[in-house]
N, C-alpha and C positions, 0 to 999 in steps of 0.2 A: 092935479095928477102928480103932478113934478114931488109935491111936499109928501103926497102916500110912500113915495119911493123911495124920497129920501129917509123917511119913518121904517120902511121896511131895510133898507141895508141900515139904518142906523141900531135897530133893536138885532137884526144878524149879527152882527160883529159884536155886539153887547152879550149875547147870548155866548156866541164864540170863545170869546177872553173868558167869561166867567165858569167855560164851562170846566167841571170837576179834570177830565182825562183827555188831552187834546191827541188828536191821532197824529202817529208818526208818518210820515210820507214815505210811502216806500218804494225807497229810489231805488235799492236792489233785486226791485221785483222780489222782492222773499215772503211767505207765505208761510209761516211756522207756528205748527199745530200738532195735534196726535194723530192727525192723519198723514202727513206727510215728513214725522220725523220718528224712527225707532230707536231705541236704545236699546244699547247693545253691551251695557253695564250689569253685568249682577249686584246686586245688593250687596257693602260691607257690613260682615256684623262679626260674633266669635264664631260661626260655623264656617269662614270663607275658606275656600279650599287655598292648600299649602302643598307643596312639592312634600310628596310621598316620605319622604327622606327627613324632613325636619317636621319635629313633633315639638317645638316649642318656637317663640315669638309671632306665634299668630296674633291677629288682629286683638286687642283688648281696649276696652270703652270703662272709663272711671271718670270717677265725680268730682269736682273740684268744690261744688255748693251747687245746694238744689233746695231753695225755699223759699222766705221773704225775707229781705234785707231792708235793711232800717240803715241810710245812708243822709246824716242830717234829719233835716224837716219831711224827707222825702221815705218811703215805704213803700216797696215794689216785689213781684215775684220776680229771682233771677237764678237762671241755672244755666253753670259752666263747668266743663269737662275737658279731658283730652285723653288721644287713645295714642297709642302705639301698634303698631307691626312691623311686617318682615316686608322689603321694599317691595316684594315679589306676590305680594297678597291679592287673590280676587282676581277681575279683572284689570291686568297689567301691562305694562309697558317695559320691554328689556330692553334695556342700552347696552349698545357694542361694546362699553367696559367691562361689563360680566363677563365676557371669554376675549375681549383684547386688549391688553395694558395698556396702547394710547388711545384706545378707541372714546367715542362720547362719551359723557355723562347726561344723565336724566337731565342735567342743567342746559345739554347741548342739544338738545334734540330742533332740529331745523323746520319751519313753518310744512315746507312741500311735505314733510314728512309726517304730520298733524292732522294735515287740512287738504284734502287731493282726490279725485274722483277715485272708486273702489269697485271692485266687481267681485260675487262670491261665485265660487268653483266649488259648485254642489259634487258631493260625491256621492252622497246618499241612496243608495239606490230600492226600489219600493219599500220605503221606510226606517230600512236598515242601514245602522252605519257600515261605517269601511270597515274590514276585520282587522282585528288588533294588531297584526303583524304587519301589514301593510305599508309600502313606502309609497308615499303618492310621487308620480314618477313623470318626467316630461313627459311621456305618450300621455297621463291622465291629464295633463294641462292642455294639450293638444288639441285632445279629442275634444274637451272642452271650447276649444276658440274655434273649431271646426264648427259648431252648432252657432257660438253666439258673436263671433268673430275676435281679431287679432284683438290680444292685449296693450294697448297704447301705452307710449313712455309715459312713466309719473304717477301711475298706477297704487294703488293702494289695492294689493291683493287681498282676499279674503276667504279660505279653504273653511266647508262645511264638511266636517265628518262624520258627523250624527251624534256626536257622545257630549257635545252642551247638555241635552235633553237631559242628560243623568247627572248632572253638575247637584243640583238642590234633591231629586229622589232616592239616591242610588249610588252615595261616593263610591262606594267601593267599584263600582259598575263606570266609573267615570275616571277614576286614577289609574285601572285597570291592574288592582292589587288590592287584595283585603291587609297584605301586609304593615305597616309604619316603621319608621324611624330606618336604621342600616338596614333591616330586615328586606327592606322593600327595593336594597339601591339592585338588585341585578335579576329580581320577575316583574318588573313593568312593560307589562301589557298595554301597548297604545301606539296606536297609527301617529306616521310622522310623514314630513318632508325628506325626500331623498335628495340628499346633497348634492348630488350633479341637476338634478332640478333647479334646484334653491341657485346654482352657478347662471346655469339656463335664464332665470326669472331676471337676474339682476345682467347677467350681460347683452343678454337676445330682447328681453322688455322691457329692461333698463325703469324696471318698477322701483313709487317710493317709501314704498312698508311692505311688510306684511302681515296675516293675522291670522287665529286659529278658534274654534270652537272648542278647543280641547287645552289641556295645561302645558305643553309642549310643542312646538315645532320639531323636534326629533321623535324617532322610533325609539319606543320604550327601552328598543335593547339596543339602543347605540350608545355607549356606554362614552363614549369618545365626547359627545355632542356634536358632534361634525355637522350638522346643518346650522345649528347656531353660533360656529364659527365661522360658518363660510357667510352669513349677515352680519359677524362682530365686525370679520377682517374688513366686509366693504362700509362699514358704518352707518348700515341701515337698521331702523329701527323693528320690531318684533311686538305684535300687540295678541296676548294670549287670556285665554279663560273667558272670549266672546261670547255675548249673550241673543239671541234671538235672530240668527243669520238666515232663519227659514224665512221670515218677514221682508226678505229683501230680496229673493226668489222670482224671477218673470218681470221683472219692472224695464219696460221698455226703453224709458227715456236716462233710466240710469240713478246712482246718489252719487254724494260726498260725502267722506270719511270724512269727522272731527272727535279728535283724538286729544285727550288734555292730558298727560301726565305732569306731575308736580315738579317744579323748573329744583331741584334735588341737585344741589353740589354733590359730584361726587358718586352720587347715584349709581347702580349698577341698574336702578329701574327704579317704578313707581306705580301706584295706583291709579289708575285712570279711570274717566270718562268716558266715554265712547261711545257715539252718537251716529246714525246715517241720514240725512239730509235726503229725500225723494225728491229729484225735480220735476218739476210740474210740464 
C-alpha cells in the first residue's frame, strides 16, 4: 500500500514540474477576467478625438518596415513603426502643469492618484445626457451621495454625462460644435464641472482624481478654464474622453480605478489606460 502511494505522489509531482502553465497563487484574492474588469479606453487610431481648437498633431501611425528580413542565416517577418500625437489625445490624462507652472508632470503623477477606489455620478437621466449648458453643481453631487452615500476620502470620482455615447458616432454631437480650429474657441457647447464644486470635491471629499465621459471638465463656455484650474492649483490629476462608464452603473460592492498614463517628462498630460477593477 505504502509503495501505491508512494507511486501516486511521485507521478503527481512529475506531472506538476512538467506541466506546460503552472498556476499562479492568488494571494490577492484577484480574479481578473472580462467579467469583472471594464475598460474604459477608447481605441487610439487617426480618428481619436482632439480639443475642437487644434486641427493638426493628432494621432498619426507610420511604418518604419513591414515584411521579411533577412538578418544573417536567419529569415523572419518583422514589422516596426511609431506614431506621434498631441499629449492630450483620446482618452487622457491632464497634469496640473497644463494650467499651473509648478504643478506636476505626466512624469509626477502619484500612485493614490492612478490606483484608488471610484464611483460614477450618473447624471444621465432617462437616457439623455445633461444639457449642454449645464454646470454640474454641488447640489448634483449631493443629491447623488444622498441615494448611494458619502464620498470617502481618496476617491477617484467619475461624472457620467451621456455624451461618450457620441464619442465614435456622432463628433460633432460629442465636441458640441460642427465648427474646428479658432472657429470653434468660443460656441462649444458641452456640460462641465462647476468650479466651486470642483473646490467642494477636493476640500469637503478630499478625492484622488477625477474623470469625465466627455473632452473636458469645464463648461464649453468658460472660456477662463476655471475648473481645471482649480485641479491644476491643488495638483490633482484630470482623466478625460472615458469610455463605457454606464458599465459600472448599480455595482454594489464597488471598483478600482487603474489609471496608466506615460510617466512623460514634462508632460502637461498623456494618453492612458484606464481600467475598472469590479470587486467581487
Amino acid at each position: 500500500m505504502d509503495i501505491y502511494r508512494c507511486m501516486i505522489v511521485f507521478f503527481g509531482i512529475f506531472a506538476i514540474c512538467h506541466a506546460k502553465c503552472w498556476p499562479r497563487s492568488n494571494w490577492a484574492r484577484l480574479r481578473i477576467d472580462t467579467a469583472n474588469v471594464v475598460d474604459l479606453t477608447h481605441e487610439m487610431n487617426e480618428t481619436s478625438s482632439l480639443w475642437p481648437t487644434i486641427t493638426e498633431y493628432g494621432f498619426k501611425m507610420m511604418d518604419i518596415f513591414k515584411g521579411i528580413l533577412t538578418n544573417g542565416p536567419f529569415k523572419f517577418f518583422l514589422y516596426s513603426n511609431y506614431f506621434t500625437t498631441n499629449s492630450l489625445t483620446g482618452t487622457h490624462a491632464d497634469a496640473p502643469l497644463q494650467f499651473n507652472e509648478l504643478g506636476k508632470s505626466a512624469k509626477d503623477f502619484e500612485m493614490k492618484e492612478m490606483i484608488a477606489p471610484g464611483v460614477v455620478i450618473d447624471l444621465v437621466k432617462d437616457g439623455d445626457p445633461v444639457p449642454r449648458t449645464s454646470f454640474i453643481s454641488k447640489a448634483d453631487i449631493k443629491a447623488w451621495e444622498r441615494k448611494h452615500g458619502r464620498i470617502r476620502s481618496g476617491t477617484i470620482v467619475l461624472f457620467r454625462t451621456g455624451y461618450g455615447q457620441y464619442y465614435w458616432s456622432d463628433r460633432d454631437a460629442y465636441l458640441g460644435t460642427k465648427f474646428r480650429g479658432l472657429d470653434a474657441r468660443y460656441v462649444l457647447q458641452t456640460p462641465g464641472i462647476d468650479p466651486e464644486a470642483a473646490k467642494w470635491l477636493l476640500e469637503e471629499r478630499c478625492i484622488a482624481a477625477v474623470g469625465i465621459d466627455n473632452y473636458t471638465v469645464d463648461n464649453g463656455q468658460d472660456h477662463g478654464f476655471h475648473t481645471h484650474k482649480v485641479f491644476a492649483d491643488a495638483n490633482v490629476a484630470v482623466y478625460e474622453d472615458l469610455a463605457n462608464l454606464e458599465k459600472l452603473l448599480d455595482k454594489p460592492k464597488g471598483f478600482y480605478v487603474f489609471a496608466m498614463p506615460l510617466k512623460i517628462k514634462n508632460g502637461v498630460g498623456s494618453p492612458a489606460r484606464i481600467i475598472a477593477f469590479l470587486q467581487n
